[in-house]
MIZA-320205 format. One record per residue (C-alpha): chain; x, y, z. Coordinates in steps of 0.2 Angstrom, whole numbers, plus 5000, padded with zeros to 4 digits. Example, Ala and Ser with C-alpha at 12.3 -4.5 7.8 and 13.67 -1.06 7.14 Angstrom:
! MIZA-320205
atom chaine->A	x->5062	y->4978	z->5039 $
atom chaine->A	x->5068	y->4995	z->5036 $
! end
This chain:
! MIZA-320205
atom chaine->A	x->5000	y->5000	z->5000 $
atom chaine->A	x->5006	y->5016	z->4997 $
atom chaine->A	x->5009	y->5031	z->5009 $
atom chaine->A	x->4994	y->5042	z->5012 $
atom chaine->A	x->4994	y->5058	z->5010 $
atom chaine->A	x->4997	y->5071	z->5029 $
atom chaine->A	x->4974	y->5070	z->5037 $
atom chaine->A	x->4978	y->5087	z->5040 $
atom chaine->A	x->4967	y->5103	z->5033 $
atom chaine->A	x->4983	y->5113	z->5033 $
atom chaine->A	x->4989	y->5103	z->5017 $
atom chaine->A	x->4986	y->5098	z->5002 $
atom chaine->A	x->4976	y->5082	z->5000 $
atom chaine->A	x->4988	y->5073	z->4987 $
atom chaine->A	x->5007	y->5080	z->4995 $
atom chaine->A	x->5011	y->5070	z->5004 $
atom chaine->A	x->5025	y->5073	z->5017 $
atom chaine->A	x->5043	y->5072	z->5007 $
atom chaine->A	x->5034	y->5083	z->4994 $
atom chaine->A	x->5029	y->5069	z->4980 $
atom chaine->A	x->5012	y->5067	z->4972 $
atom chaine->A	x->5001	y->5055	z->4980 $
atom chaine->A	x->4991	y->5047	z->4965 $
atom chaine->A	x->4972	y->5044	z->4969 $
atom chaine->A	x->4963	y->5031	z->4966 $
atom chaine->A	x->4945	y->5033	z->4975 $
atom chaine->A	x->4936	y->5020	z->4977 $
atom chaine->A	x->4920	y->5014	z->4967 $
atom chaine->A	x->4904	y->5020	z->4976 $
atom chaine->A	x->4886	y->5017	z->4971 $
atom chaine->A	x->4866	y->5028	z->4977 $
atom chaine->A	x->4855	y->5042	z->4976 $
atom chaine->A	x->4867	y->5056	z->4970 $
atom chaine->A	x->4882	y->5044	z->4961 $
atom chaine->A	x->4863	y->5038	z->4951 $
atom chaine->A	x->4860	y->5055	z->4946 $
atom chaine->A	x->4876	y->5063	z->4946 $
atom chaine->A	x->4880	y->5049	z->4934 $
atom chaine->A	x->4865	y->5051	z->4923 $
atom chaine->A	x->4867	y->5072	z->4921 $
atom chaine->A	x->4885	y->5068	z->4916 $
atom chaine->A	x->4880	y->5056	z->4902 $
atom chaine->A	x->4866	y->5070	z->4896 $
atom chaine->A	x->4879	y->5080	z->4896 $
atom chaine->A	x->4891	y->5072	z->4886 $
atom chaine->A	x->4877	y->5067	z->4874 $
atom chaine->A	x->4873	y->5084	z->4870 $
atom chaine->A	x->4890	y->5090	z->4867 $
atom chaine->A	x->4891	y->5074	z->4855 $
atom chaine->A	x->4874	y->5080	z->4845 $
atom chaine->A	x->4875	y->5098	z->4845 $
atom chaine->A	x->4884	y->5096	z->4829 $
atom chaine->A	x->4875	y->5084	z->4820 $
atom chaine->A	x->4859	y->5095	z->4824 $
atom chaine->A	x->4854	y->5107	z->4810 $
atom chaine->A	x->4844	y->5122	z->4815 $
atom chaine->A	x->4840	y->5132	z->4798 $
atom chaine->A	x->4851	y->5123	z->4789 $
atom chaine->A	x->4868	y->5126	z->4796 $
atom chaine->A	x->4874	y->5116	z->4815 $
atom chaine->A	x->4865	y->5121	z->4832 $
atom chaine->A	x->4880	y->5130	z->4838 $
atom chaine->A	x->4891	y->5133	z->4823 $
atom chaine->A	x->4908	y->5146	z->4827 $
atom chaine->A	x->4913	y->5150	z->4810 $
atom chaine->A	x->4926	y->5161	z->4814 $
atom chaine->A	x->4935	y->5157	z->4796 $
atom chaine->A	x->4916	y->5164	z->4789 $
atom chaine->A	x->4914	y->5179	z->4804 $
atom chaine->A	x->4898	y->5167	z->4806 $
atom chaine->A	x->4889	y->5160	z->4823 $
atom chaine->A	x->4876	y->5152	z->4822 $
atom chaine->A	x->4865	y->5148	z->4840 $
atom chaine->A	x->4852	y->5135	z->4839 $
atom chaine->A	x->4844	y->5147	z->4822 $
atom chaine->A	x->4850	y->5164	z->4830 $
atom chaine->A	x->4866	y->5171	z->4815 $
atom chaine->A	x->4876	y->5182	z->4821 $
atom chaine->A	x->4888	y->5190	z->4811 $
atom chaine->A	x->4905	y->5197	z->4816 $
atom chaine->A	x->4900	y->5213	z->4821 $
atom chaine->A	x->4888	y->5206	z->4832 $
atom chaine->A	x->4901	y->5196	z->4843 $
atom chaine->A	x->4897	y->5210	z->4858 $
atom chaine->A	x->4883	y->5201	z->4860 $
atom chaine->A	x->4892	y->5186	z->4867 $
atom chaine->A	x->4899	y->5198	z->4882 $
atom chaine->A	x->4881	y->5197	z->4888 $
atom chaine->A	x->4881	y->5178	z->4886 $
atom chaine->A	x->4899	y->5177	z->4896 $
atom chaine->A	x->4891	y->5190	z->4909 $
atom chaine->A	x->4876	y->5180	z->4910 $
atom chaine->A	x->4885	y->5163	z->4915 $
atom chaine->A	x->4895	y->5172	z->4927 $
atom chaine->A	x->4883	y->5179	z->4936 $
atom chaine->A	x->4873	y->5165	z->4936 $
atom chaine->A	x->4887	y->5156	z->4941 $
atom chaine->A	x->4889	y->5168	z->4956 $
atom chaine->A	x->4870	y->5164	z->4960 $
atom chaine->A	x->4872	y->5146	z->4961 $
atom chaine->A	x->4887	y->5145	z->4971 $
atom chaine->A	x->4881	y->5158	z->4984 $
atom chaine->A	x->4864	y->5145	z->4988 $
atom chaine->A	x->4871	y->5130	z->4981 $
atom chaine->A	x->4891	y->5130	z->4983 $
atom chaine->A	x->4901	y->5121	z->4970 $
atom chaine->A	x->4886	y->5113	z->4964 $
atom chaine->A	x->4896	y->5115	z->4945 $
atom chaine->A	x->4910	y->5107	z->4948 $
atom chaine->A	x->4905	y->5091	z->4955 $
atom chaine->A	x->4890	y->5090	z->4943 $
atom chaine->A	x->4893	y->5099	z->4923 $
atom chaine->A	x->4911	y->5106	z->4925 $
atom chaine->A	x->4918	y->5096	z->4909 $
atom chaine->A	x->4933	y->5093	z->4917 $
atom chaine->A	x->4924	y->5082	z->4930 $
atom chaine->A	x->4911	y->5076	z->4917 $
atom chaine->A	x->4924	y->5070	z->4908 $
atom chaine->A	x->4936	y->5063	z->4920 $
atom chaine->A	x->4923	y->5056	z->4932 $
atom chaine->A	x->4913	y->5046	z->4916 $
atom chaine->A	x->4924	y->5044	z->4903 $
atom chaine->A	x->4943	y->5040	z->4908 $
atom chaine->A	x->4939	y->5033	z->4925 $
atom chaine->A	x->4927	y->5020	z->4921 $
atom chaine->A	x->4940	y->5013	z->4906 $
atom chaine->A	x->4955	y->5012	z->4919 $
atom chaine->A	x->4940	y->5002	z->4929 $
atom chaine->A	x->4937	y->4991	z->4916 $
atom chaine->A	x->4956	y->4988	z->4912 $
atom chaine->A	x->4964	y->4988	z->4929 $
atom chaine->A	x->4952	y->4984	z->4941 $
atom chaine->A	x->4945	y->4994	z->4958 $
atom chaine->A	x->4952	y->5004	z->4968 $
atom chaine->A	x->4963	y->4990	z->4979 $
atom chaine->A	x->4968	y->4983	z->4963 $
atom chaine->A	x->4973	y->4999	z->4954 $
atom chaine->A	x->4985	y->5003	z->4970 $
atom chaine->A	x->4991	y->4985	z->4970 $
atom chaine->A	x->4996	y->4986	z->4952 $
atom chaine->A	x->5005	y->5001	z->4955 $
atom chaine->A	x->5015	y->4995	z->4968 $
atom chaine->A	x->5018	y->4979	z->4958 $
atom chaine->A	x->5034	y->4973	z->4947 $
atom chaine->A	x->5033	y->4977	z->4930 $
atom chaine->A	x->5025	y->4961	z->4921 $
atom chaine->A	x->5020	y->4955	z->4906 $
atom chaine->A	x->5001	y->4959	z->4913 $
atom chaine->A	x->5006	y->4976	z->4920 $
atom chaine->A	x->5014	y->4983	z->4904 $
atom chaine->A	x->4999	y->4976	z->4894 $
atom chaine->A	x->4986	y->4983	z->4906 $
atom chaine->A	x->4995	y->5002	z->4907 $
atom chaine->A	x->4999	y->5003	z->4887 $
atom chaine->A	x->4979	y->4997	z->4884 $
atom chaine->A	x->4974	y->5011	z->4896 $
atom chaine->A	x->4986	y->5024	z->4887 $
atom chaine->A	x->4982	y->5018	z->4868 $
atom chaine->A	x->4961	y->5021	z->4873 $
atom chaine->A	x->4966	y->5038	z->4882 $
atom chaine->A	x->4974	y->5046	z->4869 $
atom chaine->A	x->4959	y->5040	z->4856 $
atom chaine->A	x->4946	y->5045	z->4867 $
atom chaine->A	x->4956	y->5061	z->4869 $
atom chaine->A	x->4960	y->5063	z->4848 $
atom chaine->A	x->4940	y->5059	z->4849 $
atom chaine->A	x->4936	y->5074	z->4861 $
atom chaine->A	x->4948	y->5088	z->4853 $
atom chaine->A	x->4942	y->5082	z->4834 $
atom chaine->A	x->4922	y->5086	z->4841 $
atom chaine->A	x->4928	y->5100	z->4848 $
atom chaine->A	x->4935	y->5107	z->4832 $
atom chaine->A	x->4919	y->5103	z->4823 $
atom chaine->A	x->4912	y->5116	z->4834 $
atom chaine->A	x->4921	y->5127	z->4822 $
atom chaine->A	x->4922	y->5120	z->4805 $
atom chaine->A	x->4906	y->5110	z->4803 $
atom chaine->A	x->4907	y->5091	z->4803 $
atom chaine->A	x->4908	y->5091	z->4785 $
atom chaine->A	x->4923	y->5100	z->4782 $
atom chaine->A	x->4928	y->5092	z->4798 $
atom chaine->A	x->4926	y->5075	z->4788 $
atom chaine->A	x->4935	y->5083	z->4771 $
atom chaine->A	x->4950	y->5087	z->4783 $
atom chaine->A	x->4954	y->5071	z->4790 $
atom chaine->A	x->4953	y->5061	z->4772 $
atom chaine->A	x->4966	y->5073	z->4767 $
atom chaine->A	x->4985	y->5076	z->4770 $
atom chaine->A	x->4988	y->5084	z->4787 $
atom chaine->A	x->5000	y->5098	z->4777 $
atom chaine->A	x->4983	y->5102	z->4767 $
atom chaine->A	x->4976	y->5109	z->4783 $
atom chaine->A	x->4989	y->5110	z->4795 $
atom chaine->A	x->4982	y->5126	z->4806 $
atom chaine->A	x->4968	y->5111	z->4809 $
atom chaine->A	x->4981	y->5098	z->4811 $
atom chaine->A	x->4991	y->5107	z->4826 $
atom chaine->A	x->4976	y->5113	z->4833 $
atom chaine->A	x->4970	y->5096	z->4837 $
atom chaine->A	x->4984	y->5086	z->4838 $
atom chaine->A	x->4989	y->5100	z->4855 $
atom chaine->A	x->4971	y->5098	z->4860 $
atom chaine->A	x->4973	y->5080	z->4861 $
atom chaine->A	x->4990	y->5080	z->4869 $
atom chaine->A	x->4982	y->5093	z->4883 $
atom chaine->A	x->4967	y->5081	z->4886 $
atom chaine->A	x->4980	y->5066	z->4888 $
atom chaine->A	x->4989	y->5075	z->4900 $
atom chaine->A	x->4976	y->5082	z->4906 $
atom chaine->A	x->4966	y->5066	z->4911 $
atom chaine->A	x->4977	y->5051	z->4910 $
atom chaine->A	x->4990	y->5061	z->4923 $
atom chaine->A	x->4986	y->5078	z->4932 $
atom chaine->A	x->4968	y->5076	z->4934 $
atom chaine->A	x->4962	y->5083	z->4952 $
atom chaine->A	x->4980	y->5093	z->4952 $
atom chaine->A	x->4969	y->5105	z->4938 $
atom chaine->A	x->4955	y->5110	z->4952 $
atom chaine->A	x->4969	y->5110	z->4965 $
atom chaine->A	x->4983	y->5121	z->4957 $
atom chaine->A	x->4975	y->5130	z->4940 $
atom chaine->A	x->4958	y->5133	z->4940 $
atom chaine->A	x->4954	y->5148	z->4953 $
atom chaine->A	x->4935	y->5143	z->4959 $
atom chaine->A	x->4940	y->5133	z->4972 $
atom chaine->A	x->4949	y->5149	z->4980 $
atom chaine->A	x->4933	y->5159	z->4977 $
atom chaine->A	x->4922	y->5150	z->4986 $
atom chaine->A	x->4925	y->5161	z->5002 $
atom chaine->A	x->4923	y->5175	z->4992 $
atom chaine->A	x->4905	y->5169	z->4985 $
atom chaine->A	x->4898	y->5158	z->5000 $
atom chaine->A	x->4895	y->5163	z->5018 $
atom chaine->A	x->4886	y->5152	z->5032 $
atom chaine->A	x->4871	y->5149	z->5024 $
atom chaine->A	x->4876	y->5142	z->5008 $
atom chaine->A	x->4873	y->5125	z->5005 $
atom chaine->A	x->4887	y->5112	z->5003 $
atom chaine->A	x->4893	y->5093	z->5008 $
atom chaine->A	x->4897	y->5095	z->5027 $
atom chaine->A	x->4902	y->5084	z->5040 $
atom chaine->A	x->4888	y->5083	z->5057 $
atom chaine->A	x->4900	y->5084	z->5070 $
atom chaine->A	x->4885	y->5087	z->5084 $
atom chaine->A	x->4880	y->5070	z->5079 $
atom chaine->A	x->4897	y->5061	z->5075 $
atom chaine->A	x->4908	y->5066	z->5088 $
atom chaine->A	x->4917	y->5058	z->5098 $
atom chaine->A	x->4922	y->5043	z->5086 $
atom chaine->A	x->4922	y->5027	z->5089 $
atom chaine->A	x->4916	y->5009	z->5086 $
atom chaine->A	x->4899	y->5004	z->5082 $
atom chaine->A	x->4898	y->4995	z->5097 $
atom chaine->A	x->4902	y->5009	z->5109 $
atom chaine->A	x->4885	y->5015	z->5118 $
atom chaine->A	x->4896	y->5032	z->5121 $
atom chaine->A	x->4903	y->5034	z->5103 $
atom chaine->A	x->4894	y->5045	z->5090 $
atom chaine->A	x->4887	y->5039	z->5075 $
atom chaine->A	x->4903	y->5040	z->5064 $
atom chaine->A	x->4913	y->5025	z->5065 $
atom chaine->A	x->4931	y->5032	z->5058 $
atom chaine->A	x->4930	y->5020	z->5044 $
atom chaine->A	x->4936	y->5032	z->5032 $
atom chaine->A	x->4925	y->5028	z->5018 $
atom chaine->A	x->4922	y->5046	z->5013 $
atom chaine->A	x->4938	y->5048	z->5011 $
atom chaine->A	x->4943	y->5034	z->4999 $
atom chaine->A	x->4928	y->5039	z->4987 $
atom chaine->A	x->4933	y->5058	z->4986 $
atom chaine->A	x->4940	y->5060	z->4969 $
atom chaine->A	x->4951	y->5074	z->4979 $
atom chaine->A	x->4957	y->5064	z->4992 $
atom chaine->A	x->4949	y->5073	z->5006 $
atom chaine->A	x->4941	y->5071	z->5023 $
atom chaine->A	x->4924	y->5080	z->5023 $
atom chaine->A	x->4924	y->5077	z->5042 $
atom chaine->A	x->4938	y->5091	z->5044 $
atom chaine->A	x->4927	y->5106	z->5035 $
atom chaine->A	x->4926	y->5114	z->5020 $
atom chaine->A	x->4942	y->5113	z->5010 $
atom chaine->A	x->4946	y->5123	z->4993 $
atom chaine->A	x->4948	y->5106	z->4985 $
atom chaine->A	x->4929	y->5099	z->4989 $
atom chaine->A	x->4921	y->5097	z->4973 $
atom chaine->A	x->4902	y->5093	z->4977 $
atom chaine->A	x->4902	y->5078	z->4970 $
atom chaine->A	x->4891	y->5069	z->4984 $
atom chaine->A	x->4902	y->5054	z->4983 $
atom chaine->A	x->4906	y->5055	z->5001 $
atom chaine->A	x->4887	y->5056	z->5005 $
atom chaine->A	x->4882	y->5040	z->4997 $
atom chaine->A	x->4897	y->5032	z->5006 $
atom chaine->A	x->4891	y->5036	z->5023 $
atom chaine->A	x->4874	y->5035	z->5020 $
atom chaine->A	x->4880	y->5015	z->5014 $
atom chaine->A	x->4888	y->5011	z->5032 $
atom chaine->A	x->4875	y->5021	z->5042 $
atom chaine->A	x->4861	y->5010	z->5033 $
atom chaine->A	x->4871	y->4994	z->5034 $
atom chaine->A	x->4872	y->5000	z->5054 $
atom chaine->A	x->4853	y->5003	z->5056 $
atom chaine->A	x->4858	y->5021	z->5060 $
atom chaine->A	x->4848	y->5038	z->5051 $
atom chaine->A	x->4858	y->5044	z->5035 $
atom chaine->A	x->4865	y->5061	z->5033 $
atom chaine->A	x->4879	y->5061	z->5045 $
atom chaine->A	x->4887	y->5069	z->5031 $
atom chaine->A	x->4875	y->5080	z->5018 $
atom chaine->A	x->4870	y->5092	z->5008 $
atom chaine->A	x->4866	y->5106	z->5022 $
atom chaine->A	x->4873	y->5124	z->5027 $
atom chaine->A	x->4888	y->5127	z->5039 $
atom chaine->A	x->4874	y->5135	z->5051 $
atom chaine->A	x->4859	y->5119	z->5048 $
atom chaine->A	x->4875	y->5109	z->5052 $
atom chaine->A	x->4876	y->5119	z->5068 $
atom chaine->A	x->4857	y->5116	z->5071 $
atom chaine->A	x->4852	y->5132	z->5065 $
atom chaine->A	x->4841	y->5139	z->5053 $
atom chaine->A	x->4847	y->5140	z->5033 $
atom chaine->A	x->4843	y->5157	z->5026 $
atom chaine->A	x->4839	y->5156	z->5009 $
atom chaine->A	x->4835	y->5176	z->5007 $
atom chaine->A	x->4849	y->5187	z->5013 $
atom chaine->A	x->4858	y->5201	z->5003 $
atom chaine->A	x->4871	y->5191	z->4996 $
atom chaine->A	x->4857	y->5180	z->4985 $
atom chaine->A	x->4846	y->5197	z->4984 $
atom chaine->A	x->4860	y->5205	z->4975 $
atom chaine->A	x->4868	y->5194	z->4962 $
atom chaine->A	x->4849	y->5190	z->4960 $
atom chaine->A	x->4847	y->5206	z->4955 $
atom chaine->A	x->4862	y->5207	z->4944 $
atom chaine->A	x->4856	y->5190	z->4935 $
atom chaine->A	x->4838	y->5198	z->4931 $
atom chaine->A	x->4847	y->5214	z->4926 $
atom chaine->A	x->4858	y->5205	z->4913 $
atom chaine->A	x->4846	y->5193	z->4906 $
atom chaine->A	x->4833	y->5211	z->4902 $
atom chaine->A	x->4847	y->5220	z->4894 $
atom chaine->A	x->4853	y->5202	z->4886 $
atom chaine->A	x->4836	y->5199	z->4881 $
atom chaine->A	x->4834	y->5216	z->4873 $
atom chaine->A	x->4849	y->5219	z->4865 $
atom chaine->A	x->4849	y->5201	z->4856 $
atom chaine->A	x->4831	y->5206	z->4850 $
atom chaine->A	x->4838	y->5218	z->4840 $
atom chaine->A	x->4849	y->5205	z->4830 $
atom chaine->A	x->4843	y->5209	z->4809 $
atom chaine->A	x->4847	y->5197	z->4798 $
atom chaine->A	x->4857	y->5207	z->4789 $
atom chaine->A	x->4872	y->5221	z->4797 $
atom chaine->A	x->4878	y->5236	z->4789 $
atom chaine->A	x->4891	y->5248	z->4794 $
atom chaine->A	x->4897	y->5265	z->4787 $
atom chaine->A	x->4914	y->5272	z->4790 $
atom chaine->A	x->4923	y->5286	z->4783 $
atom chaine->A	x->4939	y->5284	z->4770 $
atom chaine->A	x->4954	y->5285	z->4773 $
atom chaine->A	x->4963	y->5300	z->4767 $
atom chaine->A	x->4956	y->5317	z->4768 $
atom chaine->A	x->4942	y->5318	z->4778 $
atom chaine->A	x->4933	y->5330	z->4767 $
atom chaine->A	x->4935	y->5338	z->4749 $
atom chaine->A	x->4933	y->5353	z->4743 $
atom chaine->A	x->4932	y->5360	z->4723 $
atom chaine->A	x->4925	y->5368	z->4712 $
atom chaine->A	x->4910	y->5358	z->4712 $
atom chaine->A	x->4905	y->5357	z->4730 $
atom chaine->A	x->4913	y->5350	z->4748 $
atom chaine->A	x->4913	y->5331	z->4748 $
atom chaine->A	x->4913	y->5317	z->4760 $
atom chaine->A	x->4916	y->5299	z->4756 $
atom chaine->A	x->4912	y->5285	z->4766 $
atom chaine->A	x->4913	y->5264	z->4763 $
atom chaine->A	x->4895	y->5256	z->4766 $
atom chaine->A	x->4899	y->5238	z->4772 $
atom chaine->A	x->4881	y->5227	z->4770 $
atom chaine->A	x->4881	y->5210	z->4778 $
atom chaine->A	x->4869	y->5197	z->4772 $
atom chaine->A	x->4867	y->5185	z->4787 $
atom chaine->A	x->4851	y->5175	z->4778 $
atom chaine->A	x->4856	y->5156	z->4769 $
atom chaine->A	x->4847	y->5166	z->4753 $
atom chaine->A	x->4852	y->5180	z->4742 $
atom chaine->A	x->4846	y->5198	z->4746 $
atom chaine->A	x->4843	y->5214	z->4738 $
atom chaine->A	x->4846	y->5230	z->4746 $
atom chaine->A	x->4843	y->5248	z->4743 $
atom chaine->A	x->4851	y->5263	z->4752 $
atom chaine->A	x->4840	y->5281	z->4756 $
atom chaine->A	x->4846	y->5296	z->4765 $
atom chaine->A	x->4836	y->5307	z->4775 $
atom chaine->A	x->4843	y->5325	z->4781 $
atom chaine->A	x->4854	y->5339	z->4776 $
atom chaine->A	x->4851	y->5350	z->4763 $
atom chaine->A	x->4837	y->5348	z->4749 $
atom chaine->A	x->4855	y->5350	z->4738 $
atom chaine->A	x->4866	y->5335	z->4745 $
atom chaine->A	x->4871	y->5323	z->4730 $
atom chaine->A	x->4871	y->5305	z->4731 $
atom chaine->A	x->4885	y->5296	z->4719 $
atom chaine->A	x->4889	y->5278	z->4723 $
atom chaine->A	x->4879	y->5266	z->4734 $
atom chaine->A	x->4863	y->5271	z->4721 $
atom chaine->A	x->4848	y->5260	z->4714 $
atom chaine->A	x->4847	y->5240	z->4721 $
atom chaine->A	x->4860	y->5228	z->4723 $
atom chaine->A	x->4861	y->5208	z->4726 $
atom chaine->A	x->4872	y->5200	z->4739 $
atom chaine->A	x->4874	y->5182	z->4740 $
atom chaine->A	x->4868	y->5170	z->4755 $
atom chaine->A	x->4879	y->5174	z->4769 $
atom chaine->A	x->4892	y->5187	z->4759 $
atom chaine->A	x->4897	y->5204	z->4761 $
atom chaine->A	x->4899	y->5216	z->4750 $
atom chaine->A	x->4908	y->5235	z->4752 $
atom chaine->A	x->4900	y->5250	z->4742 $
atom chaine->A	x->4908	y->5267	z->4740 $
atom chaine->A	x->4896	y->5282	z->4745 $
atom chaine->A	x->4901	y->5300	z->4740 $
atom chaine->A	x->4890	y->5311	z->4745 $
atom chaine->A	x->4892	y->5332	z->4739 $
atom chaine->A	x->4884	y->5350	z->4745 $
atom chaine->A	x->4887	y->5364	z->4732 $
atom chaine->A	x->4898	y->5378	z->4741 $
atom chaine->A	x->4885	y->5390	z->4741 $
atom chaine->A	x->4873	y->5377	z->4750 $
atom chaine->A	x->4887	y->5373	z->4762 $
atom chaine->A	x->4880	y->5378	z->4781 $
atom chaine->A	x->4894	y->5371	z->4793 $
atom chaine->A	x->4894	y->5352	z->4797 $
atom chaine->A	x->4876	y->5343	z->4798 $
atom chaine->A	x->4869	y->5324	z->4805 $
atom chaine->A	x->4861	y->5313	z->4790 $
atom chaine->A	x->4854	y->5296	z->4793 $
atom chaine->A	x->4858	y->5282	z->4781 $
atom chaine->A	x->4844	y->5268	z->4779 $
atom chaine->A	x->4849	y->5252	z->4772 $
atom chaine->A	x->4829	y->5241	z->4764 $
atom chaine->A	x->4828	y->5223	z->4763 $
atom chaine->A	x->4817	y->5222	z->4746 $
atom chaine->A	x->4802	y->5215	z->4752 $
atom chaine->A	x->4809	y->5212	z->4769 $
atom chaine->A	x->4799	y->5223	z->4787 $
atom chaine->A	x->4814	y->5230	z->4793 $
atom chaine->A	x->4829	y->5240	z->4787 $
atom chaine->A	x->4844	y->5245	z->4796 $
atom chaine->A	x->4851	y->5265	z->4800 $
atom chaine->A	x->4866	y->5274	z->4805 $
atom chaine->A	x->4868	y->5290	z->4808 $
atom chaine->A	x->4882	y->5300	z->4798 $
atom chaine->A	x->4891	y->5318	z->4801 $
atom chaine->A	x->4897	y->5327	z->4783 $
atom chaine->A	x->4909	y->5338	z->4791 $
atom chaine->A	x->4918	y->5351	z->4780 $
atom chaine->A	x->4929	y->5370	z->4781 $
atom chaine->A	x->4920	y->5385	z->4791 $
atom chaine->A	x->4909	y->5391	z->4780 $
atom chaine->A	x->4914	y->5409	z->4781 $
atom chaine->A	x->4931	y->5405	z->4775 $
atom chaine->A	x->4923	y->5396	z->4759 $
atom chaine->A	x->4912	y->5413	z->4757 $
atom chaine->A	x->4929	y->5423	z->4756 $
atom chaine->A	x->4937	y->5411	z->4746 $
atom chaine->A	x->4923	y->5411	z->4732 $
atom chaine->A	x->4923	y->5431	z->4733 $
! end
């Protein structure tokens, strides 16, 4: 058996002593919340297999086609000017992930983070099949190197890295279709070799990722862990230890025991190596593991379940769990805040963009003919059809010239075209600089797009004196 790793709160769960990694295998645990927990992770997993195959308006449910400026959200098509609208998206799921932690703790971690998804139902259960339970997994690696244990490790690695060449090959499909995806892997790795790196770091990532530093990635990298004092207080609900009930320890058989037995089986199911019975800990990742453990030996003992549980640090205590208090009443407020302004601002979403800048150069002219200003209209046809557009102008003086952008014009499905715009005042109709408003028609279409445009030119009195 190997060295386990210092019971202390003070340390890290998988140090031990001299400094080393201690290597975790938790042991296998089976009720309520490993059922369902088990269940949501395969949901999950399933989606993030279909999501690609599903077509919604003809192109993927969630298509990121950054080569096309394109993304496409279960039928919503946003184009690349529209990518501001993700920072309400990103917004939204941190604030909503504020919101569950303060009433549920690190509900996300131990049941949709992909990292545990992944970890905790993909590569765990085939190092199970191949080498066994937990006792046999640590016997094998204290082992000799035999003939078994060689075939049993390289089986394990050769079905890591394809599961992981699996994952990071979806993943890119995210972003190329599964088509083009398809098109790429029948042809030469130079033919694509942007592609080619991408997954083949992706892959090496997940390998390390999962086959070696696993828990080490909640531990040491990923900053949640460390938040939770931050985004919890004494009310929150997470797994806790029912020391009013469990203490002292002792054996079953001792009338002046409490109800936990020291048998340490929470400890060797916690994926992180912990004991819940000494607190909260940065590296607790809501898993429930530990609950279905005890409540195993407290119904094999005849005693109640929930000695450890889903409860607040003060219902722990025997007190009462507020569920309204102004930490929930504030990121709630924040949460319904983002989702109106989100909710608004993706309403306006067109199927079709236009911007209007000024080009480079002089930023006006002035001849013989008139002060001129010149501007680039960039249209953007979202729509899997070809449109027709016109351009109109309202404002300025009765006098101001159009040249350019003029009559109808046809832009394919989801192109983009750049027209020029020249727009001229005569000098004697020149004022000083005025606002115009540029409205882009769909043909036949309800809505039409408008930006708002300064023509800017000289002072007017110095064009007088020059034209005297």
């Amino acid at each position: 058996m190997p060295p386990t790793p210092r019971p202390s709160i003070d340390s890290v769960t998988t140090i031990k002593e001299d400094g080393s990694r201690f290597f975790l295998h938790p042991a296998d645990v089976r009720g309520f919340f490993s059922r369902h927990r088990k269940w949501t992770g395969l949901l999950l997993i399933g989606i993030y297999l279909a999501l690609p195959w599903i077509t919604i308006g003809g192109h993927p449910a969630v298509f990121l086609d950054v080569g096309g400026r394109r993304f496409h959200l279960f039928g919503l098509v946003l184009a690349f000017q529209d990518a501001w609208l993700l920072f309400f998206a990103i917004t939204g799921l941190g604030f909503g992930l504020f919101f569950v932690t303060a009433l549920l703790g690190r509900l996300w971690c131990g049941w949709a983070c992909p990292q545990t998804i992944f970890l905790e139902h993909v590569y765990r259960p085939i190092e199970r099949l191949i080498e066994g339970d937990a006792v046999q997994r640590r016997k094998l690696d204290a082992s000799k190197w035999t003939g078994e244990k060689i075939f049993k490790r390289t089986s394990k690695q050769v079905i890591f890295i394809l599961v992981s060449a699996v994952i990071s090959h979806l993943f890119l499909a995210y972003y190329v279709s599964l088509p083009e995806l398809w098109d790429m892997m029948r042809s030469a790795p130079a033919e694509h070799w942007g592609a080619f790196l991408f997954v083949f770091l992706f892959t090496a990532v997940n390998y390390f990722n999962f086959a070696w530093f696993r828990e080490q990635l909640c531990i040491v990298i990923c900053p949640y862990g460390r938040l939770q004092s931050a985004l919890t207080d004494d009310d929150t609900v997470v797994i806790g230890y029912d020391e009013i009930r469990g203490e002292p320890r002792g054996k079953a058989s001792d009338p002046a025991a409490g109800d936990c037995i020291d048998c340490n089986r929470c400890v060797q199911v916690c994926p992180t190596g912990i004991d819940i019975r000494q607190g909260l800990q940065l590296e607790c990742i809501g898993c429930a593991a530990c609950i279905d453990a005890c409540d195993e030996i407290m119904t094999k003992l005849d005693r109640p379940t929930g000695l450890v549980r889903y409860d607040s640090l003060n219902g722990l205590e025997g007190n009462k769990t507020r569920w309204v208090r102004p930490r929930t009443i504030l990121y709630s407020v924040l949460l319904l805040v983002g989702i109106t302004v989100a909710t608004f601002a993706f309403s306006t979403v067109r199927p079709s963009s236009m911007s209007v800048t000024r080009m480079t150069g002089a930023p006006y002219i002035v001849s013989d003919d008139g002060v001129r200003n010149q501007f680039l209209v960039r249209v953007v046809n979202k729509a899997d059809q070809s449109k027709k557009f016109s351009l109109e102008l309202t404002g300025g003086p009765a006098s101001l010239e159009l040249t350019g952008f003029t009559g109808e014009v046809e832009i394919g499905a989801l192109g983009e075209q750049v027209f020029p715009l020249v727009l001229q005042v005569p000098r004697a109709d020149f004022e000083g600089k005025f606002t115009f408003e540029v409205f882009l028609h769909e043909t036949g279409g309800s809505y039409s797009l408008d930006r708002e445009i300064e023509f800017i030119g000289p002072d007017p009195e110095l064009l007088r004196e020059d034209d005297s």
